[in-house]
Each structure stands twice: as structure tokens, then as C-alpha cells.
N, C-alpha and C positions, 0 to 999 in steps of 0.2 A: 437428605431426607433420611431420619433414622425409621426402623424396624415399625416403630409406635405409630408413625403417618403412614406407614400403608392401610388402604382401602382395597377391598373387596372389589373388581371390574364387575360390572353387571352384568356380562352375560359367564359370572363363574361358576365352575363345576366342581364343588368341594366333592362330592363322589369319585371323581377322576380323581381328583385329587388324592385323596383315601387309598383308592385300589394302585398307584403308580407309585406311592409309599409301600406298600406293601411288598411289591415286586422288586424296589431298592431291598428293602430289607429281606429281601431272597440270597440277592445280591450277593449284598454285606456276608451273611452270615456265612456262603461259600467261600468268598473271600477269607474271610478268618480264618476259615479250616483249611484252603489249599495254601495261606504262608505256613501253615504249622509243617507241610510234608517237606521231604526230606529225598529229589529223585537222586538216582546216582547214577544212570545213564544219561548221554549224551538226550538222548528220545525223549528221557524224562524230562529231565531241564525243560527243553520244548515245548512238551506239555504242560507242562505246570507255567510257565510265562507266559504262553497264549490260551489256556483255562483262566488265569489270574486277567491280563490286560483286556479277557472282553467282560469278567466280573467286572473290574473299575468303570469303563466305557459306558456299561449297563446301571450301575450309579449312579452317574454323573447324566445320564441322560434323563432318566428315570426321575432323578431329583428335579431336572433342568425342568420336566414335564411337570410335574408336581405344581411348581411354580408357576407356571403357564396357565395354568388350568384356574388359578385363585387371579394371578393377576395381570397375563397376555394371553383371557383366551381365544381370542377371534383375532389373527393378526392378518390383515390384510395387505402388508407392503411387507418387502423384503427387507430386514433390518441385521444387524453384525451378530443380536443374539436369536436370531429365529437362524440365520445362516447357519450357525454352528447349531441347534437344536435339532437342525436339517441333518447336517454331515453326520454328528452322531449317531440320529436314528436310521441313516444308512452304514455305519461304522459296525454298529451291533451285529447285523448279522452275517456281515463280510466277514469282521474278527472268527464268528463263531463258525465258519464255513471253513475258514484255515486250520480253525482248533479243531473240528473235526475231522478235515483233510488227513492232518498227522496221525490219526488214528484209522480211519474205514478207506483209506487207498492202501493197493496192495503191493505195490513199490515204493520207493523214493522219487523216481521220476516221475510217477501219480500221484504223489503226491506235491510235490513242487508245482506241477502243473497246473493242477486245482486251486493251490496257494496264490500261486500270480493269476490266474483268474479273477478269483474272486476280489485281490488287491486292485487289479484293473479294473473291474464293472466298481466299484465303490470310489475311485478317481475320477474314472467317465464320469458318473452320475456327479461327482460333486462339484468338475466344469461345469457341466451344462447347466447347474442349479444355478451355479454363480449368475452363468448371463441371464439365469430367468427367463430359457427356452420357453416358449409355448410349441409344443407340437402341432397343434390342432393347426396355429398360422402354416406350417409345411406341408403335414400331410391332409387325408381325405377323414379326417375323425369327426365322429357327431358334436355340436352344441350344444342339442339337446337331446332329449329323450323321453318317450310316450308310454303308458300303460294303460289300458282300457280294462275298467273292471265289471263286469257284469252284474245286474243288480240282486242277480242271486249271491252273488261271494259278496257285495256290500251290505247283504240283508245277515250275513253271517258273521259279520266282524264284530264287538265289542267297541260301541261307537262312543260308549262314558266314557273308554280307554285311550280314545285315540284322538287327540282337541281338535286336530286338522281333517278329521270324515266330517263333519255337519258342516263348514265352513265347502270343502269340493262337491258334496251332496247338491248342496245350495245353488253353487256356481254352474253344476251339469243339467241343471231342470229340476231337482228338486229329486225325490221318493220317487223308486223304481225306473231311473234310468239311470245307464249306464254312467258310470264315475271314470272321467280320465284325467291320470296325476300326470303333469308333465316338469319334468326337468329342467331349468332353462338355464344351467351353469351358476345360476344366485349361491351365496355361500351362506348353506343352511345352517350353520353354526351363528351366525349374525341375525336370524331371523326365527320370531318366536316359534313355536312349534304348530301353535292351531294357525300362522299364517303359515305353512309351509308351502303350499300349493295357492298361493293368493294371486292372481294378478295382477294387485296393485300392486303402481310404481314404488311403492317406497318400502316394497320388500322386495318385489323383482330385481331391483339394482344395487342390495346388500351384498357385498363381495367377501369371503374371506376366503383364506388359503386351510383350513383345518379341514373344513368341510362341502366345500364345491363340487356341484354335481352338474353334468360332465365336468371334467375338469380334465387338460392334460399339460396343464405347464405342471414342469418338471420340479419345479419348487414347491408343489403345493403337498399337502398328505397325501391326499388320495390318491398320485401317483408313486410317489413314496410308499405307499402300502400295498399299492399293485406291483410293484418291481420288488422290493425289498420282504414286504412282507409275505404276499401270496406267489409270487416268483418263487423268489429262493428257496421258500418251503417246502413249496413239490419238488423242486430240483433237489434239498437236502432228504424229503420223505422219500425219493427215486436212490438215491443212491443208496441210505441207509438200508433200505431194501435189498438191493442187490449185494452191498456186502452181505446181511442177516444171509443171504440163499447163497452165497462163495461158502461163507462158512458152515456151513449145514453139509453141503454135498462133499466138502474134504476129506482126504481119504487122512487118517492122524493116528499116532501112537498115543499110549493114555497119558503122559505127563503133556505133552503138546496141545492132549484135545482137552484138557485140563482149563487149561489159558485159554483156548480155544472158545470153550463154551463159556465162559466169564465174558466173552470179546460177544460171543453172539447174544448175549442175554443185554449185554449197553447196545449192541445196535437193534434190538428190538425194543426198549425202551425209548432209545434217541427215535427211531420210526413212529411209534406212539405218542412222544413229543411232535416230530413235525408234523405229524395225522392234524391234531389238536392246534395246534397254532394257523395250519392252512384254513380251519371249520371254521376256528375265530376270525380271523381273517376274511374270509369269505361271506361269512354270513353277517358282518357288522353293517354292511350296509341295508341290510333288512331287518338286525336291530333296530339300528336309527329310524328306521320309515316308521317304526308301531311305538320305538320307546323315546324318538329324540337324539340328538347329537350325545348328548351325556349319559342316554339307555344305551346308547351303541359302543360307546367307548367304554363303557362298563362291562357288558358282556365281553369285547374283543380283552380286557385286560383281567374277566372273572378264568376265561380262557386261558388265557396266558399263564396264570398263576401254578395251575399243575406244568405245563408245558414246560414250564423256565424251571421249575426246582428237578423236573430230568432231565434235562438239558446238562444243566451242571451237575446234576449227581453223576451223571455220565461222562464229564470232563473230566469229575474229581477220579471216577474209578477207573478212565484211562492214565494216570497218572498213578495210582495205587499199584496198579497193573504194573506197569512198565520198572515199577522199585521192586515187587516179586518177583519179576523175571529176570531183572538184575542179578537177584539178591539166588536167586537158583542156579544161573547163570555161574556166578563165583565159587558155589558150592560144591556143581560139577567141576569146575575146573581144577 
């Protein structure tokens, strides 16, 4: 089948599509500018192949996403190229958790340390993906999940805006009683939007892995964006942190604290980045409930867009870094 027979899948999100374009070419254009540098410390080197190997990773996923979106958007079984769209979208921020590591630990053995870490938790997870764990068969995790809304907050919403309020309005007794949305694991990416909260069977038993709620197999997104996305984030916005305040309270002479404050001003940017990517992260599930599966993906990736370009400025200027301090290095000697 050439390029000319593909078709549009019906439930596609050229918006996602659009904005995970965008963020490749974030990407990209990092990418071009860290093959141009030049490190000459060992540190360097390091940095610049693990800034460089999670630009490409972030590409390559980003693109893979791209494609998804137009023509696998609702995948509901586990298939060789949703595997690998999986391991990638956990690859991302593992990569980026070691490229930071070389930078905001304040040894070598803190830093190694962090490095096999994060190399571990992105292994684990992509075992477990493999068998297509479900948690929820193990442990005591919800199925579902309830929200009662009061008919004062339902008399408040923008109900032209939101296709799925007049349809539960309906199904609760109608005007002025309470509205309860409930969850029942269906995959709301397979299911139009004003059926969201429908009871009938033949959206109740729509399944996909993009957007299932509850959901806790470990192959789907939504676990994937709780572990990888919103995990990692506070663990990276906690550390950046602490380094930001190591360096602050340092006692330094002025060419040291020179470097010094260069070093504190990328981990107060990298902090700012993981701030911003935890929000998006966080709050995409309540995109989704007012804007849609494709309102939510949109917001978590209008998010992302500042996030990611300091992210990498941050990579690139720990690599700039580490050729100045070389290049001082040699001068004193």
C-alpha cells in the first residue's frame, strides 16, 4: 500500500497531530545545534551524546505519535508498533533523567547512581508492558470511579460547550438534580464525546489503551503518563530543586561562582520546566472531561511546548558549560 491509499481512521486527531509535529521539530532543531558543539572534556563528550540520544528518541517517538494520531488512534490490543511507541514514550524521560543526572548530582557516584536508576525503572516497566500486566487483577485498585455534582456547579458549567452535560443531566432526573459522571474503565478515546458518560452498551464496552479510565494495565497511556509522566516529573522538579538551593548556599570564590551561577540559573529553568510539564500532566485529565480526548492531548502537548524547548536549552547549556570550563581549565594550567 503506497503513501496515496492511506485514509484518515475515524476517530483521528489531526490537532495532536499538529502539536507532536511541533515538539519533533523542537526536537530537531536542538539536535542540529548540539552535533555543531565541539566538548573537549571527558564530562563533555557525556553530555553531549546523552543531550543528542534523547533529542533523536524524542523524534522518533514524537513522529511515531504524529502518525498515530492520523492513522492508529484508538489502539486497543497490544501490537509490535504500539510496543515500541510504548518503550519509547518511556525511553524519553528515562534518557532525560540520566542527562540530567550528569549534570545536577554532586558527585560521580550520585551520579551513576541516579543513571542506573532510572536505566532500571525504564527496563522494569518495559517487562511488565511486554506481558500486558494488569495491576488492578493483583492489587486492591478501583474499576471505577464516581463524581457527584451538585446542581449548583451543573447550573454553572457552559453546557453548549460540553456535548456530554445534557445527555448525564438527562440520565440523573433531568434540571436541578444532582449529576453523577462515573468511570467505568470504557476507553474514552473510542467513544464519541456527548456519549461519554452513556450507559449504553455499545459505548460502555468500547475499550482502548490511549484513553481508559480507570485503567491500570501497565501497557495502556494512562499508566504510562502516571509513572513516566507525572512520576518522574516531581522526582526531576524535587531534585532540580535541591540542587537550585546546594548551589545558592555555597560558600565560592568569584571565578568558581562564576560557573557556579550559570549552573544555578539551568537548574532553575530545568525546575520551571519540570513545574510545567507536572501541570500538564496532571491536569490533562480534566482537559479531557470539558475539552475531549483530543482537548486533553492538546493542552498536555500546548504544555509541553515551552517545557521541552528548556529542557534542551538546558542540556545544550550544560554542554556549553563543560567546553568553558575546559577551555579555563587549560588556560590556568
Amino acid at each position: 500500500m503506497g503513501l496515496g491509499d492511506l485514509v484518515l481512521a475515524e476517530m483521528a486527531r489531526p490537532s495532536n497531530c499538529a502539536t507532536d509535529l511541533l515538539l519533533c521539530v523542537i526536537h530537531l532543531a536542538f539536535l542540529a545545534r548540539q552535533w555543531k558543539l565541539q566538548p573537549i572534556s571527558p564530562h563533555g563528550h557525556e553530555l553531549r551524546a546523552l543531550a543528542a540520544s534523547y533529542s533523536v528518541v524524542c523524534i522518533i517517538w514524537q513522529a511515531q505519535g504524529a502518525w498515530n494520531h492520523l492513522f492508529n488512534p484508538i489502539p486497543s490490543t497490544m501490537t509490535c508498533a504500539y510496543f515500541i511507541y510504548l518503550a519509547l514514550g518511556a525511553l524519553c524521560p528515562s534518557l532525560y533523567g540520566v542527562a540530567i543526572s550528569a549534570d545536577i548530582q554532586p558527585s560521580p557516584h550520585a551520579i551513576r547512581r541516579c543513571q542506573v536508576a532510572f536505566a532500571f525503572m525504564w527496563v522494569l516497566y518495559v517487562a511488565l508492558a511486554a506481558v500486558e500486566l494488569d495491576l488492578a487483577d493483583h492489587l486492591p485498585l478501583p474499576r471505577t470511579q464516581e463524581l457527584t455534582i451538585s446542581p449548583t456547579v451543573v447550573s454553572w458549567l457552559p453546557a453548549q460547550m460540553i456535548p456530554w452535560l445534557q445527555h448525564a443531566v438527562a440520565a440523573s432526573g433531568g434540571p436541578g438534580h444532582p449529576v453523577t459522571l462515573r468511570w467505568d474503565g470504557r476507553g474514552y478515546g473510542a467513544v464519541p464525546f456527548e456519549h461519554a458518560f452513556s450507559a449504553d452498551a455499545v459505548y460502555a464496552e468500547r475499550f482502548d489503551l490511549i484513553a481508559g479510565h480507570p485503567c491500570w494495565k501497565v501497557h495502556s497511556f494512562p499508566f504510562l503518563f502516571l509513572v513516566f509522566g507525572l512520576g518522574l516529573n516531581c522526582a526531576f522538579t524535587m531534585k532540580t530543586l535541591g540542587a537550585y538551593r546546594r548551589l545558592t548556599f555555597e560558600d565560592m570564590t568569584y571565578e568558581p561562582y562564576c560557573a557556579a551561577s550559570r549552573r544555578r540559573s539551568r537548574f532553575f529553568w530545568w525546575f520551571v520546566a519540570h513545574g510545567l510539564t507536572t501541570t500538564g500532566v496532571a491536569f490533562m485529565p480534566v482537559a479531557m472531561l470539558f475539552t475531549g480526548v483530543s482537548g486533553g492531548i492538546d493542552w498536555m502537548h500546548c504544555v509541553m511546548i515551552p517545557a521541552m524547548y528548556l529542557q534542551c536549552w538546558g542540556l545544550e547549556d550544560a554542554v556549553l558549560s563543560s567546553i568553558e570550563e575546559a577551555k579555563n581549565s587549560k588556560k590556568a594550567s
